[in-house]
SERO-4910 file (N, C-alpha, C, O; in steps of 0.05 Angstrom, whole numbers):
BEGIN
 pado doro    nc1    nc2    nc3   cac1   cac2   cac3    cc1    cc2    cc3    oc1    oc2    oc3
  Unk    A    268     39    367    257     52    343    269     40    318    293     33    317
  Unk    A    253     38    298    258     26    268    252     44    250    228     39    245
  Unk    A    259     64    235    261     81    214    256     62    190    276     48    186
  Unk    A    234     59    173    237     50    145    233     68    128    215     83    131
  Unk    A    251     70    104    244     84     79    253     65     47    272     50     45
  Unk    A    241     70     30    241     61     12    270     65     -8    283     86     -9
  Unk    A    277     41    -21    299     39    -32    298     66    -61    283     85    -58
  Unk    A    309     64    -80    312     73   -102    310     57   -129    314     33   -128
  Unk    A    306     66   -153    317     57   -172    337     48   -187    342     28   -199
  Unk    A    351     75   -181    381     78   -194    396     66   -175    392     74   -152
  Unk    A    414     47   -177    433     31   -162    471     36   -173    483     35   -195
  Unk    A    476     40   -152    507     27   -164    525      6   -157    513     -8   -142
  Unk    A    548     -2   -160    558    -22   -148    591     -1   -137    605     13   -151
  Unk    A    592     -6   -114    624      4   -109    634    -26    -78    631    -27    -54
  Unk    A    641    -34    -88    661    -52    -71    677    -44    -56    681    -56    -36
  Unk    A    687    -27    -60    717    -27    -47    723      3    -21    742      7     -5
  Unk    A    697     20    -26    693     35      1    691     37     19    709     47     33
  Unk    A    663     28     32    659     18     59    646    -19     49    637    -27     28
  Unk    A    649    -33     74    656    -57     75    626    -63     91    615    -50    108
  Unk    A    616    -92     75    597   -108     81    599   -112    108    620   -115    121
  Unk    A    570   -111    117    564   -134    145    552   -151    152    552   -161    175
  Unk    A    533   -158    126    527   -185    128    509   -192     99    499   -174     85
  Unk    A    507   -212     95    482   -215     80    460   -212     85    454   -215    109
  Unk    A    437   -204     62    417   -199     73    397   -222     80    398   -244     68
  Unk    A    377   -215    104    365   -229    117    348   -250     98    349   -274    104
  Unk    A    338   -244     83    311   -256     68    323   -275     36    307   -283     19
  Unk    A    356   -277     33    370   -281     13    354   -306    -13    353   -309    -38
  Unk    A    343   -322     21    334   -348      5    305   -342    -20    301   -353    -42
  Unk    A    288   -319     -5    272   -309    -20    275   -298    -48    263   -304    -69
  Unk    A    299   -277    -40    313   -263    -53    329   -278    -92    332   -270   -115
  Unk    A    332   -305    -72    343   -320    -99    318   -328   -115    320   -328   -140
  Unk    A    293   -336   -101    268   -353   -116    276   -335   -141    287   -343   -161
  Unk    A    263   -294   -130    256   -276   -138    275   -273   -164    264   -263   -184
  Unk    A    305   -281   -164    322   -279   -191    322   -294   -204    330   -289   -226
  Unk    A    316   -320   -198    297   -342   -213    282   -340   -233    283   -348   -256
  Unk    A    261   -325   -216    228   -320   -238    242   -298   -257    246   -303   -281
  Unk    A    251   -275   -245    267   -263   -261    273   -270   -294    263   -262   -315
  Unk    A    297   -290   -285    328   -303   -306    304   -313   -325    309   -315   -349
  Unk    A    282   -319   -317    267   -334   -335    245   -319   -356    229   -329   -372
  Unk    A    252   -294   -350    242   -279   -363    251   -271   -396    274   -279   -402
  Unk    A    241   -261   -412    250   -257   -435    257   -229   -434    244   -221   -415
  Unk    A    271   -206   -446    283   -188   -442    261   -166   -451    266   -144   -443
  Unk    A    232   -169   -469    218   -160   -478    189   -163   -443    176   -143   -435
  Unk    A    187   -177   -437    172   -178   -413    188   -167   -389    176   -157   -370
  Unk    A    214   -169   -388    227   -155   -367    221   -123   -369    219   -111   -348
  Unk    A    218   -110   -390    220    -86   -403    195    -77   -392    193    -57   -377
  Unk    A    172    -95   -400    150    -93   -389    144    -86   -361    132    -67   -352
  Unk    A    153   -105   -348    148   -110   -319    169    -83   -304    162    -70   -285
  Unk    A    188    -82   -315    199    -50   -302    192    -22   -313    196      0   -302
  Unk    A    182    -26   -331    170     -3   -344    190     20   -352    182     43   -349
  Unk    A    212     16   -361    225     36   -364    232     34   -398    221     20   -416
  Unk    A    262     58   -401    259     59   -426    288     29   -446    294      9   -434
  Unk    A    294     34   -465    307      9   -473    336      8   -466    349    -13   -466
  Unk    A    344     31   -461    377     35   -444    372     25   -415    389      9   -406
  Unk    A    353     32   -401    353     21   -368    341    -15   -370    340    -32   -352
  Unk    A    334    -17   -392    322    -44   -390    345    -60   -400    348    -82   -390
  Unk    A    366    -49   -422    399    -63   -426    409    -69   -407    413    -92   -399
  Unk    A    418    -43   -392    432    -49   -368    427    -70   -349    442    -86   -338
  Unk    A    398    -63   -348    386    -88   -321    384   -117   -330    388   -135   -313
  Unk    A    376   -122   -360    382   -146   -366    412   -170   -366    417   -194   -367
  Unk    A    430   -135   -363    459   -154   -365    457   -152   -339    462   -175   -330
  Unk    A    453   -134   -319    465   -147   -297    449   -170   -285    462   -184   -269
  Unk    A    422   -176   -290    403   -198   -287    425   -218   -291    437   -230   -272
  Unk    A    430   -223   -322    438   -237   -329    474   -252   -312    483   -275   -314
  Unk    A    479   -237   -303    510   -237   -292    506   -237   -250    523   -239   -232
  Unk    A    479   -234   -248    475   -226   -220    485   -244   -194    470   -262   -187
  Unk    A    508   -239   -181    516   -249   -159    498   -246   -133    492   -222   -130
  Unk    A    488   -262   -115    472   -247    -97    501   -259    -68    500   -258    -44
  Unk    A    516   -268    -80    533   -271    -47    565   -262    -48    582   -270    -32
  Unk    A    570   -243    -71    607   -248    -80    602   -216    -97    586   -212   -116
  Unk    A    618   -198    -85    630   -162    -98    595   -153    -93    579   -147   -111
  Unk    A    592   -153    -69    571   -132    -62    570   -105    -46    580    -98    -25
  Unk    A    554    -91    -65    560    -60    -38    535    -60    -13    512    -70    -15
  Unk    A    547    -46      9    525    -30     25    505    -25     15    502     -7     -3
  Unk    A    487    -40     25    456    -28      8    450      1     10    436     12     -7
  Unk    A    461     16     36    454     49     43    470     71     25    468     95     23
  Unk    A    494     46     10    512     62     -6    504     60    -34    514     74    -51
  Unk    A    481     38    -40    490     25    -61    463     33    -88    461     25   -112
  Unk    A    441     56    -68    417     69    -84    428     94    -83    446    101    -68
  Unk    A    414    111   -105    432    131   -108    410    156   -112    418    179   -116
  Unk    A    382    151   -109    353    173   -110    360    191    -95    381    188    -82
  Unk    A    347    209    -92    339    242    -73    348    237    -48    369    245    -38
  Unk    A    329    219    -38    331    214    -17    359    208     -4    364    215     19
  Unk    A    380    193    -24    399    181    -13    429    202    -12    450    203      1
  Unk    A    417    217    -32    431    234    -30    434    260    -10    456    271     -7
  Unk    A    409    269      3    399    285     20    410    273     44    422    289     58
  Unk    A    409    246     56    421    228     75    451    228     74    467    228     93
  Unk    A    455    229     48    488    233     44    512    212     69    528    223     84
  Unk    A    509    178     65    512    162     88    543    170     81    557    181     98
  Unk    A    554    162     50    585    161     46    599    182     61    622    176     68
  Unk    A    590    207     68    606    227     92    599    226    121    613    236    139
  Unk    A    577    215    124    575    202    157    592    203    164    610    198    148
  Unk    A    602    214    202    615    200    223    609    174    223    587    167    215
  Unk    A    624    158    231    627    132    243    597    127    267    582    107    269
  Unk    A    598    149    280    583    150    304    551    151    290    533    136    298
  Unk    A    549    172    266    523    165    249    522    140    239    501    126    241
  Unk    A    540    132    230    527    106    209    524     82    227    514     60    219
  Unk    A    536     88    260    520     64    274    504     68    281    492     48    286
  Unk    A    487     96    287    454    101    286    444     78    262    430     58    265
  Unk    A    458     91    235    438     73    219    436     53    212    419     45    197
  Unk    A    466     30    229    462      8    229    434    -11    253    423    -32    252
  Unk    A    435     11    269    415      9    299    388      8    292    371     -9    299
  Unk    A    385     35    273    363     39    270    344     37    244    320     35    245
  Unk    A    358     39    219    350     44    193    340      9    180    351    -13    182
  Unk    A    321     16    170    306    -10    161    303     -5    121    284     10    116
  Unk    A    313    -11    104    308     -5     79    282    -27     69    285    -50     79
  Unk    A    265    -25     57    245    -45     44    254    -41     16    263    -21      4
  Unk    A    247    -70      6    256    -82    -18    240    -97    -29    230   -117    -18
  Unk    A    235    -90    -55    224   -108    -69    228   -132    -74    213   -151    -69
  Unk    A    247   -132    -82    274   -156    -88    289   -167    -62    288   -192    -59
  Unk    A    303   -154    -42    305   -165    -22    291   -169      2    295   -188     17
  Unk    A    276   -153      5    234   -152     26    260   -131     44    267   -110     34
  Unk    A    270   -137     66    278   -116     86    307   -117     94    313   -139    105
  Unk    A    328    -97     92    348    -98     90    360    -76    113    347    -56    119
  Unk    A    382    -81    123    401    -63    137    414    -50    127    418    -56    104
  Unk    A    425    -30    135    439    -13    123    467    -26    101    471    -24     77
  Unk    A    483    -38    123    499    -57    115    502    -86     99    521    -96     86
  Unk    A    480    -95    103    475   -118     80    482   -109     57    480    -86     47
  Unk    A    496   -138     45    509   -125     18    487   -139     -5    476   -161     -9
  Unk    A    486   -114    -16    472   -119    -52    474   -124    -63    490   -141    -56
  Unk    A    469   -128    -95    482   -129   -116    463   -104   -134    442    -99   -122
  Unk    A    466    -93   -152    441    -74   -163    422    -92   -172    430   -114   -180
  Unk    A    396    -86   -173    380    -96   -184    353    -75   -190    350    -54   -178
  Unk    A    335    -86   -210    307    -59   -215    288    -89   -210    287   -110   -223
  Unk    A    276    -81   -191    240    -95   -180    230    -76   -163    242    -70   -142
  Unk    A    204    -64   -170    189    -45   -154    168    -60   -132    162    -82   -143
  Unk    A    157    -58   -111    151    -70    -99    128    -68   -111    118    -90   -103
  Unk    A    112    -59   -125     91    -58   -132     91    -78   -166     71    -84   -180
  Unk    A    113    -82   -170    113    -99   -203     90   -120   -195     84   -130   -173
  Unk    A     77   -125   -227     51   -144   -225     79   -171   -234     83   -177   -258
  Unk    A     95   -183   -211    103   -212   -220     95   -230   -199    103   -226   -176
  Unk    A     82   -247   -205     84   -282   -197    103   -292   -191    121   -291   -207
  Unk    A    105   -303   -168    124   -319   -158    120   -346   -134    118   -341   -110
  Unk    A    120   -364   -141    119   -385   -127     88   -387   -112     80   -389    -89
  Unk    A     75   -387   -137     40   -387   -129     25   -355   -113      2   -349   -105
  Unk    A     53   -337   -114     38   -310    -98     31   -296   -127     46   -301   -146
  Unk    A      4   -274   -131     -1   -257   -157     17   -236   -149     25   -224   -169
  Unk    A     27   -227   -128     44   -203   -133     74   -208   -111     80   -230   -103
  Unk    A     87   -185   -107    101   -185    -86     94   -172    -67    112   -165    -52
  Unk    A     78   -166    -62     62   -155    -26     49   -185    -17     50   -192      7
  Unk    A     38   -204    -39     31   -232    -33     45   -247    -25     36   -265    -10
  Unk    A     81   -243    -33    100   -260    -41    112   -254    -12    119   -275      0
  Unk    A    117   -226      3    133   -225     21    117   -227     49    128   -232     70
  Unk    A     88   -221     46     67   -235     70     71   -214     91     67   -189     91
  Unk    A     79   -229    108     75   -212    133    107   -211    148    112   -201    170
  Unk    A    127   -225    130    156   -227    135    164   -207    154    171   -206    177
  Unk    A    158   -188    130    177   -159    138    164   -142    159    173   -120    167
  Unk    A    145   -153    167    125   -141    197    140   -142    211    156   -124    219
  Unk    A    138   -179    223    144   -201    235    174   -191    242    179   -187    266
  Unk    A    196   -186    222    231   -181    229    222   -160    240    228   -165    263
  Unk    A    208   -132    241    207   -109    251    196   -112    283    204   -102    304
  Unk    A    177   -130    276    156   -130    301    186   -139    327    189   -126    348
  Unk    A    196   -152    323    209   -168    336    237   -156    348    252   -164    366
  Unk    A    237   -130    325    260   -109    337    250    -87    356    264    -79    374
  Unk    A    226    -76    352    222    -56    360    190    -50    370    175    -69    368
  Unk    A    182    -30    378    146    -34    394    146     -4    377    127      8    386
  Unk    A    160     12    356    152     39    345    174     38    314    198     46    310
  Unk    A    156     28    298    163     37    274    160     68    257    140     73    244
  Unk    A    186     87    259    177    112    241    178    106    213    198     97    203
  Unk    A    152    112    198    155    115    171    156    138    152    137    153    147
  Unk    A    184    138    141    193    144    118    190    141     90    201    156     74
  Unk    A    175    118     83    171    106     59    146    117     49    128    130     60
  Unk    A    151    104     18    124    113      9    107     92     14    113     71     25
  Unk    A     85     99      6     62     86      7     66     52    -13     64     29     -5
  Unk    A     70     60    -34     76     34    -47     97     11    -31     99    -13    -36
  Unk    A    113     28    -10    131     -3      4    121     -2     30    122    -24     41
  Unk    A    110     21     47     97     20     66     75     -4     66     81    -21     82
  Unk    A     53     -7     53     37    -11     47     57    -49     54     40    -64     63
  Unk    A     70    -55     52     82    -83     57     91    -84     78    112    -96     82
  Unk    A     79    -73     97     90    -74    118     67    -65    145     71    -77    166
  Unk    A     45    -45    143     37    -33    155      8    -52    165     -1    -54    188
  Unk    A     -2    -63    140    -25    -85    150    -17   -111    167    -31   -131    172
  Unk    A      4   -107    174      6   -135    174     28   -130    213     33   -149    228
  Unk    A     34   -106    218     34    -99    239     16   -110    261     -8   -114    259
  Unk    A     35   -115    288     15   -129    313      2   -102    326     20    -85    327
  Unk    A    -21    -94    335    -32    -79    349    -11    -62    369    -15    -38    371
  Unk    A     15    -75    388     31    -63    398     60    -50    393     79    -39    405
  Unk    A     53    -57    370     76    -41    352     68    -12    341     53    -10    322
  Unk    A     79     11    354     64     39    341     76     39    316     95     26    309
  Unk    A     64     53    303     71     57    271     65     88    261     42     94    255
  Unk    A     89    107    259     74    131    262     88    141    227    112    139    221
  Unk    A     70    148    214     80    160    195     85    188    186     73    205    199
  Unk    A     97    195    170    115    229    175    105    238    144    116    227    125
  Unk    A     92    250    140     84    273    122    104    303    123    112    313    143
  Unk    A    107    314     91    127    333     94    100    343     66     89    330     49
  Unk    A     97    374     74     78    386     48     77    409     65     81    410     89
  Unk    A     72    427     48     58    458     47     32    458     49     19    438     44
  Unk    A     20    481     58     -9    489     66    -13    516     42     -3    538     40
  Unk    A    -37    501     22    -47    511      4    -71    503     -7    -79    486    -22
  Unk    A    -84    528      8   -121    517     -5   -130    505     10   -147    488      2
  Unk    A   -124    506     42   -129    499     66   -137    467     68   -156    455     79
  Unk    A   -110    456     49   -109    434     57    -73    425     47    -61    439     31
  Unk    A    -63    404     58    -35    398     63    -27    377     31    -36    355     24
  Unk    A     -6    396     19     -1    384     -8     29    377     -6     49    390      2
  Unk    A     25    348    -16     54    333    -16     60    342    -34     42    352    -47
  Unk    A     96    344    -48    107    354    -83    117    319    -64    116    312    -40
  Unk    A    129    302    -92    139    271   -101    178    280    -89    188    271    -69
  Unk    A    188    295   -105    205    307   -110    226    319    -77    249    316    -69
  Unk    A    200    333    -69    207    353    -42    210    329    -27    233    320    -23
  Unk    A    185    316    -15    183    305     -5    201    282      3    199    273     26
  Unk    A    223    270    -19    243    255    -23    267    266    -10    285    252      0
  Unk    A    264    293    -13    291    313      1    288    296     24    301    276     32
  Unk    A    259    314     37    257    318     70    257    290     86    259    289    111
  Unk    A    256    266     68    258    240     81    288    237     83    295    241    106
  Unk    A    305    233     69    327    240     68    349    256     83    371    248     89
  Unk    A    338    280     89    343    302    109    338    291    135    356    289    151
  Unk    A    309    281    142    299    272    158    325    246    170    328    241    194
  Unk    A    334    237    155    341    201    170    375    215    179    386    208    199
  Unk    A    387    234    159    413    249    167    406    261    196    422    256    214
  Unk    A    385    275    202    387    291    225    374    274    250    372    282    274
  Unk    A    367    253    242    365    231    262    390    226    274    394    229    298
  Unk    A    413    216    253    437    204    258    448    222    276    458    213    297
  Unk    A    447    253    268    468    268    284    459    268    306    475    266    325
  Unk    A    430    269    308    417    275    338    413    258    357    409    266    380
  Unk    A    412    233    352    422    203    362    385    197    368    380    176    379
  Unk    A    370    210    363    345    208    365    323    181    358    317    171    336
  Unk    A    313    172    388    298    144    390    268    142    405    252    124    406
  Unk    A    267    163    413    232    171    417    221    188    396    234    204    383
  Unk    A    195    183    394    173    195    379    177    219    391    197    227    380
  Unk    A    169    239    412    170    253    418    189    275    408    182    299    405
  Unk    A    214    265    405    241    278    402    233    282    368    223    303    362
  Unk    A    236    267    353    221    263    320    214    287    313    226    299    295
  Unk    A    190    300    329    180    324    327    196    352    323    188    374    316
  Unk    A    219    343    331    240    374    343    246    380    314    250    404    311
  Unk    A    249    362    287    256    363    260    251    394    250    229    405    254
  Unk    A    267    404    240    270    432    237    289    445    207    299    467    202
  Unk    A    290    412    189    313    424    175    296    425    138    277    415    126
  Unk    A    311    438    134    298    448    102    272    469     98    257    472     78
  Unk    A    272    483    129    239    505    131    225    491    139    203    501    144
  Unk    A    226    461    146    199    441    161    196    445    191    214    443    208
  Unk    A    165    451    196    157    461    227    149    430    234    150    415    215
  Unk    A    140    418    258    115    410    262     94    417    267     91    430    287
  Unk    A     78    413    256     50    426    260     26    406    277      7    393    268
  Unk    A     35    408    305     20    398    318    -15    394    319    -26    377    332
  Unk    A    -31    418    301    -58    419    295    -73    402    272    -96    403    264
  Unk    A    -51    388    265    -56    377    236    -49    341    246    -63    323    237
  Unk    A    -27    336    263    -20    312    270    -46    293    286    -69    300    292
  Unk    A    -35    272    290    -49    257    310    -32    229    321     -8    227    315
  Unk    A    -40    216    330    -21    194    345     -2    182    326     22    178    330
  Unk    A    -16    177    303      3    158    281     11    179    264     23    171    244
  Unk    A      7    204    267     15    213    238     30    240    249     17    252    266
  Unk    A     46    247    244     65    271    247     71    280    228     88    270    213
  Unk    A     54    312    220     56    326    203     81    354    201     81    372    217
  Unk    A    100    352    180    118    382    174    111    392    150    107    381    128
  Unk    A    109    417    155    103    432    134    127    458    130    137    472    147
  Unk    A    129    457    107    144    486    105    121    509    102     97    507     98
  Unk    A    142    538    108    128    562    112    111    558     70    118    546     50
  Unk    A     85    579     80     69    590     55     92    606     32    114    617     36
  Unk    A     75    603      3     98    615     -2     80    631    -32     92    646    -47
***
């Protein structure tokens, strides 16, 4: 089994905590991508991340200064969203965080697919940014069928955690014998199943912690998920899709 979920925005750098285990897989890519980048002007960078003129400072200097092989953190340490926090890896047992070296797959814009342990550097690229790179119009063009292909090759059942915007780089391009089951977390209102952006970041999060403790590697077992008020609701699921819902409220 391969757990993917989507990285974060907010990044930090800490070196000196827990310790690298390797570089990441796709690095060579990885450099084109800070390339097209560096060549950017700081007014089109702004653009292309869409944020405001303090997150676009920061990211330009570290653009500008960006090491991709020398003082990198744990990529599982090194996003800092809902999600990562709900996962909470920095207090792991030892015995969890080799679950999530085993099992946890991060997708990247900037790096396409990463281990827990691969070391980072911070960076802001959304998988979805409209940039060009080496004759591809986007980065779902740019990373192909890569990040299938490394999955396909680990595992015959990918669980997804991610959103749709990094899923979506990964799921078409899947071999027919690879299951691919994706996990929905929403409430039942108006007799139909409503995601919140927010919640839903918890329960992925929650979700990949109570994997670790439970050492859990069948689909089947997946289902037992029980934490934050989430049932499964077996009347609503189907082969690929495993639905939790919390109680009405």
């Amino acid at each position: 089994m391969r757990i993917i979920i989507a990285p974060a925005k907010k990044m930090t750098a800490d070196t000196d905590s827990f310790p690298v285990d390797a570089l990441p897989q796709f690095l060579e890519q990885s450099e084109h991508l800070k390339a097209a980048l560096q060549g950017m002007t700081p007014k089109e960078l702004q653009t292309l991340w869409k944020c405001n003129d303090s997150i676009a400072r920061l990211n330009v200097d570290r653009l500008a200064s960006m090491d991709l092989r020398r003082r990198l953190t744990p990529a599982v340490m090194a996003y800092e969203g809902i999600q990562y926090r709900y996962m909470a890896p920095s207090v792991m047992e030892s015995a969890h965080l080799d679950y999530l070296r085993a099992h946890l797959r991060i997708l990247s814009g900037f790096y396409g697919l990463l281990r827990p342990f691969d070391g980072v550097a911070p960076y802001r690229l959304e998988m979805q940014a409209r940039l060009s790179v080496d004759g591809a119009p986007n980065l779902y063009a740019f990373w192909g069928n890569r990040l299938a292909q490394t999955l396909a090759a680990e595992t015959d059942f990918v669980l997804n955690l991610a959103s749709k915007e990094y899923s979506h780089a990964v799921e078409p391009y899947l071999p027919p014998s690879t299951r691919f089951v994706t996990c929905t977390f929403g409430e039942w209102k108006n007799g139909k199943v409503i995601e919140k952006g927010t919640v839903c970041k918890m329960a992925r999060g929650q979700m990949v912690r109570w994997l670790a403790e439970n050492n859990i590697t069948r689909r089947e077992d997946v289902r037992a998920f029980d934490q934050l008020g989430y049932r499964f609701r077996p009347d609503l699921s189907s082969e690929s899709h495993d639905v939790f819902l919390q109680p009405e409220t």
